[in-house]
C-alpha positions as CSV (number, residue, x, y, z in Angstrom):
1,X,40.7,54.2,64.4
2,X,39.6,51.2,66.4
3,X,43.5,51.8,67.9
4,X,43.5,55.3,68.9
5,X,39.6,54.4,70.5
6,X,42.0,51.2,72.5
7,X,44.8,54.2,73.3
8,X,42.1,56.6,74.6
9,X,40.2,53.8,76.5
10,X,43.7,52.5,78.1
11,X,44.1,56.1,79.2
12,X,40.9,56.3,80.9
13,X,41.5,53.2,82.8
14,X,44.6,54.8,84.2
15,X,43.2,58.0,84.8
16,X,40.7,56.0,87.1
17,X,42.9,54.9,89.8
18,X,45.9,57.4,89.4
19,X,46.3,60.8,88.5
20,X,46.3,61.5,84.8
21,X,49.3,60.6,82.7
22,X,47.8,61.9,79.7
23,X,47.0,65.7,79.6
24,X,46.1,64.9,76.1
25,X,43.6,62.4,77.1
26,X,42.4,63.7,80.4
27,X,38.7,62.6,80.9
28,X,36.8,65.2,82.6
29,X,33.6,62.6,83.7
30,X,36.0,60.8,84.9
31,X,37.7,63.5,87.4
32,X,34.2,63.9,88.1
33,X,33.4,60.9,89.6
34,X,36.6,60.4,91.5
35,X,35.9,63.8,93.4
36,X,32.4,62.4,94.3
37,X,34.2,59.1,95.5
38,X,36.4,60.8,97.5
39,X,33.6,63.2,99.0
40,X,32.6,60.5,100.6
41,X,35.8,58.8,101.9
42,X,35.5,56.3,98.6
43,X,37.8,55.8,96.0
44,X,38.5,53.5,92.7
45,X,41.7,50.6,93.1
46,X,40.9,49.4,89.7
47,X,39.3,49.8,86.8
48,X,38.4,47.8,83.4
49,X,37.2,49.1,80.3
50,X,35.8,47.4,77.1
51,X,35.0,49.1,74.1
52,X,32.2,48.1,71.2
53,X,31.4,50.1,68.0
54,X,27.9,51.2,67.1
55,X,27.7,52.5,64.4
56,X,30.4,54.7,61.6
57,X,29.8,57.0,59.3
58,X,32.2,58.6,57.2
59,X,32.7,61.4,54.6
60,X,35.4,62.2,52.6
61,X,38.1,62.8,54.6
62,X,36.2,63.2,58.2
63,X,34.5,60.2,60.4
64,X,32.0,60.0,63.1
65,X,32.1,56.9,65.6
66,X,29.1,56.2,67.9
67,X,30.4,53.6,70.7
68,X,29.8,52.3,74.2
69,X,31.9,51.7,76.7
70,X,31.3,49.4,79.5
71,X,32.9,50.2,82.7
72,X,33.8,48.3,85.8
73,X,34.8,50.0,88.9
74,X,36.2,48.6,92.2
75,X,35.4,50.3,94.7
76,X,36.5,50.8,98.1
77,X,34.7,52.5,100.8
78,X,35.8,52.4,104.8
79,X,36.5,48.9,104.5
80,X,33.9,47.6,101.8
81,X,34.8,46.5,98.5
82,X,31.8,46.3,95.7
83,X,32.0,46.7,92.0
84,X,30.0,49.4,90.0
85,X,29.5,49.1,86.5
86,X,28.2,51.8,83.8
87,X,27.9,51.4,80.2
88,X,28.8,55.1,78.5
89,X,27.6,56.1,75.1
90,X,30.3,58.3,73.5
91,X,31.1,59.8,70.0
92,X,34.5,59.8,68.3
93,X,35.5,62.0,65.3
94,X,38.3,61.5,63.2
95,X,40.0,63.8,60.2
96,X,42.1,62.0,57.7
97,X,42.2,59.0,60.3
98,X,43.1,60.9,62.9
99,X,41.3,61.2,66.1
100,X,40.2,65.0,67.0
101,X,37.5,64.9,69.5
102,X,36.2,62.0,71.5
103,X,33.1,63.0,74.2
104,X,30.7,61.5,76.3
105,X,26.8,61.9,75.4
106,X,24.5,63.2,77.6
107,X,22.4,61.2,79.8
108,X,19.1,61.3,78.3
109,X,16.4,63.5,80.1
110,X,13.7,63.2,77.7
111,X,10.6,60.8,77.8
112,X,9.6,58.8,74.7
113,X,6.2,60.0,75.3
114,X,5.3,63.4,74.7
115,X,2.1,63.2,76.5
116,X,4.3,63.6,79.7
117,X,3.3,66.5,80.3
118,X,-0.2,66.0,80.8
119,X,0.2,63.8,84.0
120,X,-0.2,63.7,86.9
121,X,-4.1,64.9,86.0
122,X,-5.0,61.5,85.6
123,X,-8.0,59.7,86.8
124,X,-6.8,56.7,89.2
125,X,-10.9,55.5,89.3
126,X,-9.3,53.2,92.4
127,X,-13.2,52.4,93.2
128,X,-13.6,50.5,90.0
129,X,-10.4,48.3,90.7
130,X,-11.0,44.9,92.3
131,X,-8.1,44.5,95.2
132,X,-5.2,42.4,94.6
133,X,-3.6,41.6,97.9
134,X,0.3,40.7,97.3
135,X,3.5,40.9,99.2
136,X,6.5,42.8,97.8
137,X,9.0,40.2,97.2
138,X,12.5,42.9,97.1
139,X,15.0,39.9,96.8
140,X,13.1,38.9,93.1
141,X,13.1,42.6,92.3
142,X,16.6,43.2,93.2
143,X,17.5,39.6,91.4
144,X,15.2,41.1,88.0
145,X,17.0,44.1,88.5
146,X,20.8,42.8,88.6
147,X,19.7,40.6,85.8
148,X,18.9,42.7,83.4
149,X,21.0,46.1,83.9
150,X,22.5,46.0,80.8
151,X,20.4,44.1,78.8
152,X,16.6,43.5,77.7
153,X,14.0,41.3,78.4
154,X,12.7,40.4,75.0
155,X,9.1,39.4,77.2
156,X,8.9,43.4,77.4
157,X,8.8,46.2,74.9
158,X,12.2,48.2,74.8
159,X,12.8,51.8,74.8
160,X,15.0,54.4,73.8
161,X,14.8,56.5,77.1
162,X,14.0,52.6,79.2
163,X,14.8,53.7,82.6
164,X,11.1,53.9,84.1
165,X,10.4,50.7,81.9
166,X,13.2,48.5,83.2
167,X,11.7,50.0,86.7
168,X,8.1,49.0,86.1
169,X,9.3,45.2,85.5
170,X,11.6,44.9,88.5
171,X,8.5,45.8,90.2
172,X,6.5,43.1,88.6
173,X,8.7,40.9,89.0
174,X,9.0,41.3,93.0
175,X,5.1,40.5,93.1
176,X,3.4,43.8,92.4
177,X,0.4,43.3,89.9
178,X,-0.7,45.5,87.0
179,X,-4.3,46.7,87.0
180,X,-5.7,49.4,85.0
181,X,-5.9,48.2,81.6
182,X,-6.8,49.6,78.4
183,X,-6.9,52.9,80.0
184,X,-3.3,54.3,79.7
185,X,-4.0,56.7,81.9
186,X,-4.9,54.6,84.7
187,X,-3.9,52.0,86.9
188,X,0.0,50.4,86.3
189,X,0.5,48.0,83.2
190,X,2.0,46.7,79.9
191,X,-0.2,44.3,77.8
192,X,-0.5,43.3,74.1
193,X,2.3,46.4,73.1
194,X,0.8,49.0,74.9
195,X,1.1,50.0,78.5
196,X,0.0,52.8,80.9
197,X,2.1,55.8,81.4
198,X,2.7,55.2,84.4
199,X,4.6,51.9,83.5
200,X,6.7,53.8,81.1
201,X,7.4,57.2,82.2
202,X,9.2,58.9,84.7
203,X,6.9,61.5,85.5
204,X,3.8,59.1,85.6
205,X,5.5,56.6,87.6
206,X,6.6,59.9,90.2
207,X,2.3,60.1,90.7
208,X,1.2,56.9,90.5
209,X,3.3,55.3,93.3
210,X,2.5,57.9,96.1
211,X,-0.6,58.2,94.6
212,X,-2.4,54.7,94.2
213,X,-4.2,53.0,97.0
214,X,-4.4,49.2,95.4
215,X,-1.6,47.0,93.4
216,X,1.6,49.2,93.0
217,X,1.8,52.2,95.6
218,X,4.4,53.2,98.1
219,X,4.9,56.3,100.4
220,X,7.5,59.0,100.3
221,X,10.6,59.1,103.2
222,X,12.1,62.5,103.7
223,X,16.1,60.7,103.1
224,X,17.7,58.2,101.3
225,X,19.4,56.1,104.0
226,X,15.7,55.0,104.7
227,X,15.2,53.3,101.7
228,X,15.5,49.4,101.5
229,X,16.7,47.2,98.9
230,X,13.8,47.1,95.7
231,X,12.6,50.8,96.3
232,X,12.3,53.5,94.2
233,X,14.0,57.2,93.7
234,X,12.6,59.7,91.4
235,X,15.0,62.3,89.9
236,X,14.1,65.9,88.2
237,X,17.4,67.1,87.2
238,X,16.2,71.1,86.6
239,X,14.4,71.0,89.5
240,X,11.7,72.1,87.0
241,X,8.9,69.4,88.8
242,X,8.5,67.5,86.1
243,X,10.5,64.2,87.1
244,X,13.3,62.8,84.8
245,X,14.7,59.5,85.8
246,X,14.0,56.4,88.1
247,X,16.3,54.0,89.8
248,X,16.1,51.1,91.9
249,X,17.8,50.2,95.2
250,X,19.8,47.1,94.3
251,X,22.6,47.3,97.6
252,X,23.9,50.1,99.9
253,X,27.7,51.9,100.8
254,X,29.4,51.0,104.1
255,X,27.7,54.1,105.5
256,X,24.2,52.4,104.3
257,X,23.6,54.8,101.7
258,X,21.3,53.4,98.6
259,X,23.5,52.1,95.3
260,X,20.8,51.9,92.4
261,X,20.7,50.2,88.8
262,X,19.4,52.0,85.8
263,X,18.2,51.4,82.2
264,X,18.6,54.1,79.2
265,X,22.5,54.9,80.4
266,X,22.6,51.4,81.6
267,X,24.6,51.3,85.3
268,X,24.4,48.9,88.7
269,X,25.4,49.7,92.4
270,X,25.9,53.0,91.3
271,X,25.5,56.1,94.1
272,X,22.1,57.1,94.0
273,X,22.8,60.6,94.3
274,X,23.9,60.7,90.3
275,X,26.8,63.7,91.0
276,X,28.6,62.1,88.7
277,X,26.2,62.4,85.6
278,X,25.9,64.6,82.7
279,X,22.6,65.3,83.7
280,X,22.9,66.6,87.3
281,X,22.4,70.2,87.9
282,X,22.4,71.9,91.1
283,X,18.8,72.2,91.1
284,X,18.5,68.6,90.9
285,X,15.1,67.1,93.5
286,X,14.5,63.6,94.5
287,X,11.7,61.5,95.7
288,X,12.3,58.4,97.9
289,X,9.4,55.9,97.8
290,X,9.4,52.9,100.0
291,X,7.2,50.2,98.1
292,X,4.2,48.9,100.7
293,X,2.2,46.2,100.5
294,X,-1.1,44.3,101.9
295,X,1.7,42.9,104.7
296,X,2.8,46.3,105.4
297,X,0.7,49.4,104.5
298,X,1.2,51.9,107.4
């Protein structure tokens, strides 16, 4: 099994900076995200892959194989080289040791909280909060953020869908202080295994940024070339208004375009636009916050 999975990911590799070899083992995802390369004048010269098995489960004469694959992409885009890097989750089956379907997981939408969908009617109570002047330190954010793509700070609480999680501490680690607590639905904040909603979910976080007036808080820009390295983009895949994902701006393209890191389908200096996911749809919104501070609140 393990050398079929080393056949399939050898194929990929190829498939990523030449046409496919392979009809067999033609990658779809893959096709995908060398059309949104070249859309904009970009294109993968070389590619790595390494494979690692999560977990197998077999009956009789059929197996199931949950793995991950991390990816590294070179990239070339009008003259600038940078390397993007993506960790897939995938599932393999086998019949009588033979491999019969192999496919990519979908990006997880979901939140871990199911009380999502009672923000953003939250009660911010900003009077009550005492001010905490800082300055927004984007090269320790950026730093936290290239850090830890595709791992865990055991100093936090991990989750299954992490992406707003890993986003709430690069924040705190670029300066911005929590406030808020016990009350999970105010303020921004992780203490003693428990945190605000805001901290941890997507939706919350979409609120609370544009939203707050002390500690944590930003303000929307109508595109995402304005964005600057440690901001934030907010993605609702339907277009349903009930925000999905979060990303942070960890570099730009040659035409200054944001490239983001990402927890939950772990990725780094990856195009912000997400084309290339499972989980776009052509009703996909964004929202582009700039993170302010006490130096520069306008």
């Amino acid at each position: 099994m393990r050398e079929q999975l080393q056949e399939l990911l050898e194929q990929r590799v190829l498939q990523c900076v030449s046409m496919p070899r392979n009809q067999l083992h033609e990658c779809p995802a893959i096709e995908l995200k060398k059309q949104s390369f070249a859309n904009r004048s970009a294109e993968i010269v070389k590619a790595k892959a390494n494979g690692r098995v999560k977990e197998k489960v077999e009956e009789k004469e059929n197996a199931a194989v949950l793995y991950e694959v991390h990816f590294q992409y070179l990239i070339k885009h009008r003259g600038l080289f940078y390397m993007e890097e993506e960790v897939e989750k995938r599932q393999a089956e086998f019949y009588k040791g033979v491999l019969v379907r192999d496919e990519k997981l979908k990006e997880n939408q979901g939140s871990h909280d199911d009380r999502e969908g009672i923000l953003p009617a939250f009660a911010q109570r900003e009077e009550e909060q005492e001010r905490k002047g800082f300055r927004y330190d984007r090269l320790k954010a950026v730093q936290y953020a290239e850090r830890w793509w595709n791992d865990f700070n055991p100093a936090y609480k991990k989750f299954e869908v992490d992406c707003t999680n890993y986003i709430s501490q690069c924040l705190h680690q670029g300066g911005a202080p929590m406030r808020g607590y016990p009350n999970r639905s105010n303020g921004w904040w992780m203490q003693d295994d428990n945190w605000s909603f805001s901290w941890s979910v997507a939706n919350a976080m979409r609120w609370h940024i544009p939203g707050s007036k002390l500690g944590l808080r930003g303000r929307e820009v109508n595109s995402a070339e304005k964005l600057k390295l440690g901001d934030v983009i907010c993605y609702d895949f339907e277009g349903d208004g009930r925000f999905d994902h979060t990303t942070i701006v960890t570099g730009h393209d040659a035409d200054g375009m944001p490239l983001v890191n990402a927890h939950t389908y772990n990725s780094r200096m990856r195009y912000w636009a997400y084309e290339d996911s499972t989980a776009y749809t052509p009703n996909i919104k964004y929202k582009f916050f700039t993170i302010t501070d006490d130096s520069e609140d306008n």
